[in-house]
N, C-alpha and C positions, 0 to 999 in steps of 0.2 A: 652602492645600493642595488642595480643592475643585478652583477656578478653573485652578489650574498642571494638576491634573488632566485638567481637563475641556480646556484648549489643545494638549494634545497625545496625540501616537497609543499615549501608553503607558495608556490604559484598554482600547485592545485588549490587553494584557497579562493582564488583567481579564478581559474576553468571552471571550478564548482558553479559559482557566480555566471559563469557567460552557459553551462548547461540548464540553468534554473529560468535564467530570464524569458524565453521562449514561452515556458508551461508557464511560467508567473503573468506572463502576457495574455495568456488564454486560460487563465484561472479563475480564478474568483473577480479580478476588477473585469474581466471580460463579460462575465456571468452579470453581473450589477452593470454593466453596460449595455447590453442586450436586454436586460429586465427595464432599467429606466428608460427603453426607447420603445419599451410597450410590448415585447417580446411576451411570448407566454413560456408557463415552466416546460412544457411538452415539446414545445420548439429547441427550446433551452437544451431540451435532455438531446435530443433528435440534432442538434448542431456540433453538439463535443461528441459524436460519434466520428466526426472526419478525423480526431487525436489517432482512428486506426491507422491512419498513416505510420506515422510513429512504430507502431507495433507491428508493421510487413515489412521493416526497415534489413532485415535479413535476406528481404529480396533483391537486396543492391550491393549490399553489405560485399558482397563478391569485385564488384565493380571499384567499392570505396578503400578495397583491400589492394587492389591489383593496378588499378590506371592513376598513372604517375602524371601528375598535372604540371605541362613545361613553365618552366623557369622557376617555380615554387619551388618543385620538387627538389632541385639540385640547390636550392637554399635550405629550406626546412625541413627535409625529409619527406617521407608519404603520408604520416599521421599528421603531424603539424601541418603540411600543405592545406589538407583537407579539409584541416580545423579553421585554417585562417580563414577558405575563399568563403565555407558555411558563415560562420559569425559577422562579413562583411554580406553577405545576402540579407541574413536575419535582421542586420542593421534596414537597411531599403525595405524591406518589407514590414518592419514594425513603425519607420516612419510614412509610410502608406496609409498604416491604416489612421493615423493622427488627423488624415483631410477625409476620413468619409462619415458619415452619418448611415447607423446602421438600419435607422425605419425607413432610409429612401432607397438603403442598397445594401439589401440583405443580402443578397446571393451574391454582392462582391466582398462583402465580409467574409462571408464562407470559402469563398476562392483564395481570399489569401491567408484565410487562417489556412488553411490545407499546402498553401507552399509553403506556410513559417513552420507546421507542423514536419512537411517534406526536408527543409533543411536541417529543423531541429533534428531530425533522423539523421543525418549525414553527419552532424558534428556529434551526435552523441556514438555513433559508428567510428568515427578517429578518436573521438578523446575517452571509448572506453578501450579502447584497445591499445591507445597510448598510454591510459593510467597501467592496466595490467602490463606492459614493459618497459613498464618506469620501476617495477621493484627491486630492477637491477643496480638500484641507489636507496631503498628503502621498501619498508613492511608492505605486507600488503592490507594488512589491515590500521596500519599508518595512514595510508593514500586515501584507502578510503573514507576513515574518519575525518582527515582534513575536506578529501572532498565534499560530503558530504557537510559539512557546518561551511563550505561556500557555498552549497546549492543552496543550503536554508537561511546566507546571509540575502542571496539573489530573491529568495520568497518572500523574507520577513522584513529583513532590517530595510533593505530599499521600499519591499512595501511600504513601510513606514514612511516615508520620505512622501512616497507617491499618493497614498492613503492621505496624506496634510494637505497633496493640493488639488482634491477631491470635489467638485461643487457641480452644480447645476450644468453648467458648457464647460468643462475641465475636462472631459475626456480625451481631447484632441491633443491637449497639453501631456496628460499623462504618455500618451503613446509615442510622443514626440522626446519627451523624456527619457523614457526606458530605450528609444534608438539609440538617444547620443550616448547611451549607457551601453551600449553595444556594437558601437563604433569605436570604443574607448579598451575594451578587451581584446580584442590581436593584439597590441603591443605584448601581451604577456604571452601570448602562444607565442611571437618572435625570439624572445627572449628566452624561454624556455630550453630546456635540454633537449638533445637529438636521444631517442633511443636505437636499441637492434631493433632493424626491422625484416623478418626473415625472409628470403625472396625468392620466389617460388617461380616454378620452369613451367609447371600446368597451369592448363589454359581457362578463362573462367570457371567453367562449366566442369572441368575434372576435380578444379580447388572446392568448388562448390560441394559437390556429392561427397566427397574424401573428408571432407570437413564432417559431413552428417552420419558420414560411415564410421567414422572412427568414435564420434558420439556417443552411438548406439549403439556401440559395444562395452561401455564403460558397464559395470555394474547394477544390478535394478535402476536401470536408466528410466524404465517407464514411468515404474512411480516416480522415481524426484522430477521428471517431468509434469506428472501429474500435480505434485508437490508444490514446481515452480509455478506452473498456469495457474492456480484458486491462489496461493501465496498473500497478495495482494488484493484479489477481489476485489471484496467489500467495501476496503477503502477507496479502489478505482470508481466504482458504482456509484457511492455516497458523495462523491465530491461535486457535481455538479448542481447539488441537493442544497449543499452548505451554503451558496450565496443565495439563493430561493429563499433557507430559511431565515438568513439572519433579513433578508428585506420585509419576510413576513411578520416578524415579531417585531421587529424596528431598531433591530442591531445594525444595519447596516450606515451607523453616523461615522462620518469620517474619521473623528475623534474615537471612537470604537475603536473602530479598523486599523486606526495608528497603535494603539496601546495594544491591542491583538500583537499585532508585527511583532512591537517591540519582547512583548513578553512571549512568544514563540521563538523568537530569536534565542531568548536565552534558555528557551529548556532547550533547543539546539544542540548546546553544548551538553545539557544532563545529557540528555540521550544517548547522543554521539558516544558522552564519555563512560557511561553505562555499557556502553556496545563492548565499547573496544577493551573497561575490564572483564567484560562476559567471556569475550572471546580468549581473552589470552589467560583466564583464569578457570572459567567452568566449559572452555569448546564449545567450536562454532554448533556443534550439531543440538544442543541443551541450547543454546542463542537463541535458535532458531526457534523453538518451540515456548522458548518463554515469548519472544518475540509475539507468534502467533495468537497466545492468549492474550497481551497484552493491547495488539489489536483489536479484536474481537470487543473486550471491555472499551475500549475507548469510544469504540461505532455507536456502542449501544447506550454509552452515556449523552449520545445528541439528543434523543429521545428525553430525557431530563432537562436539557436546555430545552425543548421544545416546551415543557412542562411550566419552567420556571425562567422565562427569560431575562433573569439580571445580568448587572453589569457585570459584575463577581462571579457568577455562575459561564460568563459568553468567556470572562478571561481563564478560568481557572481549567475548563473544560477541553481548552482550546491548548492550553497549554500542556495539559496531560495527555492529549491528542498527537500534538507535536514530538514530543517524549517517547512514546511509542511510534511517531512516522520516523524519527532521526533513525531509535533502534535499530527497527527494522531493514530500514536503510543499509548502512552498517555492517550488520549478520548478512543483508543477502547479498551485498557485493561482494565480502569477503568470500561468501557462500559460493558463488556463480564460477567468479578468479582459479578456486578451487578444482572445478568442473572441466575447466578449457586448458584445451592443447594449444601448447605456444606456435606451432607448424600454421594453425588456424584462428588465431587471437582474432580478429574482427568478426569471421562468418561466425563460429561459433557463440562468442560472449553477444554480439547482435541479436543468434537466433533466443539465445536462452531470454535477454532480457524483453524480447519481443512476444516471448511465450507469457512473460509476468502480465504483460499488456492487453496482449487481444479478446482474452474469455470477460474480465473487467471490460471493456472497452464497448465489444458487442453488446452485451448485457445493460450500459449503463441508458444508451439511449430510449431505455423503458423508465428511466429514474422518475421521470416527470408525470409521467401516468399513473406509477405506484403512487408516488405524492398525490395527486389528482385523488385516485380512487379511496386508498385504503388512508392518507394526512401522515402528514412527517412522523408523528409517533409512531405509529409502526411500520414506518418507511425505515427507522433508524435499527428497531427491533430487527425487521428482516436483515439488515444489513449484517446484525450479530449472526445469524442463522447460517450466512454466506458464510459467515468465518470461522464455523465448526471442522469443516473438513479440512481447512489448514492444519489445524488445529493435531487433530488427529492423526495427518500424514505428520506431519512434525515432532509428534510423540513418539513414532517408531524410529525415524529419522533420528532422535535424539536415543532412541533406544538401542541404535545399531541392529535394526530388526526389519528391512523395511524387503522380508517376506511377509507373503499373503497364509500364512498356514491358519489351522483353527484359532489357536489362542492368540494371536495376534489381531483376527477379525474380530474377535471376542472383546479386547481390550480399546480397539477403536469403538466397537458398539458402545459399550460402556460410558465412554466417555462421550461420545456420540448423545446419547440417550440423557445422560446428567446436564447437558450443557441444552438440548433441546429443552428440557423440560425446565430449565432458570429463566429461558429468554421467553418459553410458550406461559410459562406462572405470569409474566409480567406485559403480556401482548394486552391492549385496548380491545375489549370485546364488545364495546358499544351498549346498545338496549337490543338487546335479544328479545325477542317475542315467542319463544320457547322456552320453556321455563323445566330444568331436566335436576335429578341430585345428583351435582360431579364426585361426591363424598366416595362411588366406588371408582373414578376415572383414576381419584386422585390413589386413592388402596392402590389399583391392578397398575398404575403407573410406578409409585414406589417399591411395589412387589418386583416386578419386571426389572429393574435397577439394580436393588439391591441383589437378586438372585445371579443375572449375568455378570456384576461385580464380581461378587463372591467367584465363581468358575475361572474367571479370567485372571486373577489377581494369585499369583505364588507366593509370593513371597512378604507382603504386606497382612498387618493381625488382622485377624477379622472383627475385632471387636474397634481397633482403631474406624475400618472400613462403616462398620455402623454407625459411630458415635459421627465418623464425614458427613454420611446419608443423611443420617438425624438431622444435624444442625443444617444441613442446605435446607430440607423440610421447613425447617421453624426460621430461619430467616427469609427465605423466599415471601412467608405469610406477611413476616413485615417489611419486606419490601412491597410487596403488594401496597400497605397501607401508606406507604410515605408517596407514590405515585397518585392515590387520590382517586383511581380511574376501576381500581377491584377492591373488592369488602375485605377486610380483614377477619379473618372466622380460626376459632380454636379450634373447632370439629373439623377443617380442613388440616390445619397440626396434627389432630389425632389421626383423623386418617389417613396421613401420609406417614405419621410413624409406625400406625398399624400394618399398614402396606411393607414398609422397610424390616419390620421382624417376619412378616409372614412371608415376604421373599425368604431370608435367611432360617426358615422352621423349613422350609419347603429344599432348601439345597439341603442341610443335616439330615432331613428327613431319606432323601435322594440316596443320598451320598451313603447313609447306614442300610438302605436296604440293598444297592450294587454290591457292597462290602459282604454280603448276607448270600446274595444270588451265588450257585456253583459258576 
């Protein structure tokens, strides 16, 4: 069993698992633990800002690459070292936090979320840089799909487990749990294969810089920079939000939470298995940017549970949520793997995934104030909004274009401007006490659409491009109506369809009198 173990890639099934338990630690049952000890959401948001840790993990990444830890090393190599001594820290420190109460000792909760956070950085620093030279036994987007459906058995299906024995004083239980569950994984890092590990003469600090240097020479590195930092956003943002909301509506029952797990668990594998024919049938770069959209919709369907809080509505939503987190998963390891030089396997795949982290991360500790201010409905809307500009770098990405020239800027506005104007159609506007006729907002908004479409678009009919325009117009209105929260009006259909022809009279018109000029 061992030996079948150790020859093939399903001990990252394993790893997956011991890299999840950490976030799963300080996720949502963390969230729901800090809320039932009388925590406010604003504190809430302001506490998962320490997960930056995690995301400067490039700042050591050097160190986690280079120093050979005695007596490990000369058993398990330097990734496997690394991996072992993290996952037996993680273990002590998640049974810590099992003997405290967080309304007497908040700010020792915070302290040692911030070291679980610190090591989780260091194992995720060996065991990303041991998956990426482990391909030298298999795919790389093999590795990744296995790992990945361990991280989401580590969130979901143990969830489940943990989620059943949930109750009034079970918290201390729960954490005591998830340790022995993390005491229990080194055997698999022991048992594991050794890879190449390439060993380098320079000294931290020249590995360092060489690592960043070589980088940034890769190809429009800025934008897929750019690219990888917003990537994730929305979903980073949003997540602190999810347990706020489900205790606000009164999803937050154990029994819930268990059937949640269980049925994220299994789109786990949709997802996962989605990714991995995306990739090896339509490329990672097309991955990527369905990926993106598929995000983006999923953010903005919490706004619906906010709406309609059923049971059917918390599973179903949660599960196509999942769906899209495996995805993306997935595409962007594959995606990252890609990116990195084997000379630099840790400093590099560190800095990149730490890039995925930090703009989300910064950002989120505002989540609770959004909530506060403007209420989860269009807490969940703005989150969509976050995830336009994935979106759009992802489209050129998948276009093999990812210069900045005119029609290129053109073609992100467009799509820019189509995807503003779905999520702004369906934002809560409350009772206004200005009372205005949007009839021309909505004209000079589809006018504007439809005209920059048309310029940008080469190669698509234009008539296919209007009858698009059109029907987002006329469904929009009834989406509107199924929300409950904006009127449903034809004269707003008309005048978005008026708007959509008179952009397109206005390019013809253009376009015949350039043709005309000497």
């Amino acid at each position: 069993m061992i030996n079948r173990l150790k020859n093939t890639q399903f001990n990252f099934l394993f790893l997956g698992i011991s890299a999840a338990m950490p976030s799963f630690a300080l996720g949502i049952p963390f969230g729901l633990w800090l809320l039932s000890a009388g925590v406010s959401k604003e504190t809430l948001g302001l506490v998962t800002v320490s997960s930056l840790i995690v995301a400067l993990n490039f700042l050591w990444s050097p160190f986690v690459n280079k120093l050979k830890i005695p007596i490990l090393y000369k058993l398990l190599g330097l990734r496997r070292s690394w991996l072992l001594l993290s996952q037996i820290v993680l273990g002590f420190l998640l049974l810590a936090l099992s003997f405290i109460n967080p309304k007497d000792q908040l700010v020792l909760v915070v302290m040692l979320a911030c070291l679980i956070y610190f090591f989780s950085s260091v194992q995720d620093i060996a065991l990303d840089a041991y998956r990426v030279e482990y391909d030298k036994y298999f795919d790389a987007e093999n590795l990744a799909t296995i790992y990945q459906i361990g991280y989401k058995v580590g969130a979901f299906l143990i969830g489940a487990q943990v989620y059943g024995v949930i109750g009034k004083d079970n918290w201390s239980l729960i954490y005591l749990y998830l340790a022995l569950l993390m005491f229990a994984l080194p055997l698999v890092t022991i048992i594991s294969q050794r890879v190449d590990e390439l060993q380098s003469n320079q000294n931290t600090f020249s590995q360092f810089l060489n690592a960043f240097g070589e980088l940034l020479q890769k190809k429009s590195i800025i934008t897929i920079l750019v690219l990888i930092g917003i990537y994730k956003i929305s979903d980073i943002v949003l997540g602190p939000m999810a347990a706020a909301l489900y205790a606000d509506v009164g999803l937050n029952k154990p029994e819930f939470l268990a059937q949640k797990s269980y049925f994220n668990f299994a789109a786990t594998f949709v997802g996962s298995g989605l990714a991995l024919w995306s990739i090896k049938s339509l490329k990672i770069n097309f991955s990527m940017f369905l990926g993106a959209i598929i995000v983006l919709c999923t953010n903005v369907l919490f706004s619906f549970l906010f709406l309609y809080p059923t049971f059917g509505n918390f599973i179903a939503i949660n599960f196509l949520d999942t769906i899209a987190q495996a995805f993306t998963a997935v595409c962007f390891i594959t995606f990252l793997v890609g990116l990195v030089d084997r000379r630099f396997t840790a400093i590099q795949y560190a800095f990149l995934a730490s890039l995925v982290i930090i703009p989300g991360t910064l950002m989120k500790g505002s989540s609770g104030f959004i909530v506060s201010t403007y209420g989860f409905y269009n807490f969940f809307m703005t989150m969509g909004i976050l995830g336009i500009p994935a979106v759009c770098l992802s489209y050129l990405l998948y276009k093999d274009e990812l210069r900045w020239n005119a029609n290129n800027v053109l073609k992100v506005l467009s799509i820019a401007i189509a995807l503003t104007i779905s999520i702004l159609s369906l934002v809560d506007l409350g009772e206004s006490s200005v009372q205005i006729d949007d009839k021309f907002i909505h004209f000079f908004t589809y006018a504007i659409l439809a005209y920059i479409t048309l310029i940008a678009s080469k190669r698509t009919k234009r008539a296919v491009l209007m009858a698009i325009i059109l029907s987002m117009g006329i469904f929009l209105e009834f989406a509107q109506s199924i929300t409950g929260l904006r009127n449903f009006e034809y004269m707003d259909i008309i005048a978005n369809s008026l708007g959509v022809f008179g952009g397109f009279a206005f390019y013809f018109f253009q376009k015949k009198n350039l043709k005309k000029s000497p």
